[in-house]
N, C-alpha and C positions, 0 to 999 in steps of 0.2 A: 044481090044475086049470088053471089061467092060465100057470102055469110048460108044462106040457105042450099049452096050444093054443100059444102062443107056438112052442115048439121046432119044433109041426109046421108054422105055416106059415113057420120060418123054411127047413124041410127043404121045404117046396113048392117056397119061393121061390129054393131052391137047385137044385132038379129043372127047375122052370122055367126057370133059366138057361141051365142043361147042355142042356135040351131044345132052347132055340131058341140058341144056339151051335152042336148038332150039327145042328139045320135047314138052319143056316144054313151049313156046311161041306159038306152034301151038295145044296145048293142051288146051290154057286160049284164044286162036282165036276161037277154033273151039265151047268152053264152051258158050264164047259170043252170038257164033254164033248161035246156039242152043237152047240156052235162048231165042233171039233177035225172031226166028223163031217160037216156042212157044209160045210165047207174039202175035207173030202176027195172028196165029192162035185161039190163046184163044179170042182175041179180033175180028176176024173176026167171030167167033162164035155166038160174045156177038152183035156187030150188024144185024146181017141177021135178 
């Protein structure tokens, strides 16, 4: 019983990593992104 709480929260706290690793990679994507999209705008601005 302790053998198996143990594995799952070690499986949690393996999920939890992955989880907030891919958070945090679709978080510095979407930053880029965002940036990237503003720049284009600011600069579309700056020409017209």
């Amino acid at each position: 019983m302790a053998f198996q709480i143990a594995l799952k929260h070690k499986l949690s706290a393996a999920n939890y990593g992955n989880a907030k690793l891919r958070a945090y990679k679709n978080l510095t994507i979407n930053y880029k992104r965002c940036k990237l999209l503003n720049f284009n705008i600011m600069y579309g601005l700056e020409t017209r």
